[in-house]
C-alpha positions in Angstrom: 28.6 47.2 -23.6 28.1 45.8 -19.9 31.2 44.1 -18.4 30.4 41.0 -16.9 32.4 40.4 -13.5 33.6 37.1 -13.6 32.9 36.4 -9.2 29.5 37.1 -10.2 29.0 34.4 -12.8 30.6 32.0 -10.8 28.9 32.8 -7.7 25.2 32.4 -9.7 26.5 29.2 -10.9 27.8 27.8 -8.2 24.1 28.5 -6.1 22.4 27.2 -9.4 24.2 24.4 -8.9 23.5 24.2 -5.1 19.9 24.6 -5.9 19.1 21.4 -8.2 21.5 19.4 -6.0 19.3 20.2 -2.8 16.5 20.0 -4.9 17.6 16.3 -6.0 18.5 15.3 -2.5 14.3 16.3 -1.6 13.3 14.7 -4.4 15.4 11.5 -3.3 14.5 12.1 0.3 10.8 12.0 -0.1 10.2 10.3 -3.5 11.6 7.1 -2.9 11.3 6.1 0.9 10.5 2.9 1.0 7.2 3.1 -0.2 5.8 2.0 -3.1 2.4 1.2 -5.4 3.0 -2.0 -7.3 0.7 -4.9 -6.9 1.7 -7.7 -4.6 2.8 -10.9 -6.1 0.9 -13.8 -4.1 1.8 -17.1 -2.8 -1.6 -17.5 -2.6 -5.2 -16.2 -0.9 -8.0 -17.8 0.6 -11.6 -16.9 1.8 -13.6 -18.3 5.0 -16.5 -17.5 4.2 -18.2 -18.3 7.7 -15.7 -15.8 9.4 -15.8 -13.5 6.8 -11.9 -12.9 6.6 -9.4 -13.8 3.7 -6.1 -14.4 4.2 -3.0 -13.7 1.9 0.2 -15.8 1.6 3.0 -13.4 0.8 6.9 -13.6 0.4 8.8 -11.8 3.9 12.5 -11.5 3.9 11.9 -10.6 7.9 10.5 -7.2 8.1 6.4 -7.8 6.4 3.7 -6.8 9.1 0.1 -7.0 7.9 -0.3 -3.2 7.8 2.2 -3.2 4.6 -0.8 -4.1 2.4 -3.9 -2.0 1.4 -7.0 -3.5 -0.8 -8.0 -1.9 -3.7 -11.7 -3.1 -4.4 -13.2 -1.8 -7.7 -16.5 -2.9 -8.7 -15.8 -6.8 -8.4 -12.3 -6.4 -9.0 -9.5 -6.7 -6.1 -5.9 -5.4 -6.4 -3.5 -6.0 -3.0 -0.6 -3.0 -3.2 2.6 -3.8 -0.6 2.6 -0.2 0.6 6.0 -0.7 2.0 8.8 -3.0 0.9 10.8 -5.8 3.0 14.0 -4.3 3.5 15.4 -7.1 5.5 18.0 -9.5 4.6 16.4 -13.0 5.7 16.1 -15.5 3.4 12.4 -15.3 1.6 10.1 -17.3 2.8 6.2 -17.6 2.5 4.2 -15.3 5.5 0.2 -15.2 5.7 -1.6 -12.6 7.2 -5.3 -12.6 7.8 -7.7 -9.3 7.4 -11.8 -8.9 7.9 -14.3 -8.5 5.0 -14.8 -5.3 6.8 -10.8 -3.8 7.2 -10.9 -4.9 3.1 -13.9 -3.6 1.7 -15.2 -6.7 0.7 -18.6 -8.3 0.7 -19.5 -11.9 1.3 -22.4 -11.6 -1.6 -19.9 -11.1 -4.5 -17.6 -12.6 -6.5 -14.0 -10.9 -7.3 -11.3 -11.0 -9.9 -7.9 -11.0 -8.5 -5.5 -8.7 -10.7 -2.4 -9.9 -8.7 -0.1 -12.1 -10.3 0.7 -15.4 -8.0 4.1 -17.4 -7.8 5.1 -20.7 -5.9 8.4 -19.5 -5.4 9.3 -17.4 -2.9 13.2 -16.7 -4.1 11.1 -15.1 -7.4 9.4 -12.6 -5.3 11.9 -9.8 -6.2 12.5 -10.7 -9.8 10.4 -8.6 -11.9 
């Protein structure tokens, strides 16, 4: 029978255990930094049709820059992700922000569905 030595076992565990912790802290690091995928509750969104631009009425607690939202156009569907979250400490309040048919995707000749859900308060904007 093999004798186990005892430093041995506790040094393996103790690098198993350094191992999952650094991998956890990558895992925090990288998987959750600020960005996310979830579609943008609106305030509300309009079309110019003449200027071909649309504008979007979001909730900003200070830090919301037009670049935090991407278009997802599927067909004649239309799905606005926040790419980045607000992490500032303002109170909410209602921001709009004003993009091209061209920087969305969209065409002037179609009609769209919105899948967004909209709200006409801006303190329910982080409330699931």
């Amino acid at each position: 029978m093999k004798k186990i030595n005892r430093h041995s076992v506790k040094y393996q565990l103790r690098e198993a255990v350094l191992l999952i912790g650094t991998a956890l802290f990558v895992i925090a690091l990288f998987g959750f930094n600020g960005q996310q995928n979830n579609s943008e509750k609106l305030m509300g969104i309009s079309f110019n049709y003449e200027k071909k631009e649309i504008t979007l009425q979001v909730v900003t607690t200070g830090c919301t820059v037009k670049n935090d939202f991407q278009f997802k156009v599927s067909n004649n569907t239309i799905t606005i992700i926040r790419k980045k979250r607000d992490i500032c400490k303002m109170m909410p309040e209602k921001a709009s922000f004003t993009y091209t048919f061209a920087e969305t995707g969209l065409s002037k000749d179609k009609s769209y569905t919105i899948v967004n859900s909209f709200m006409a308060n801006p303190d329910l904007a982080n409330i699931p």
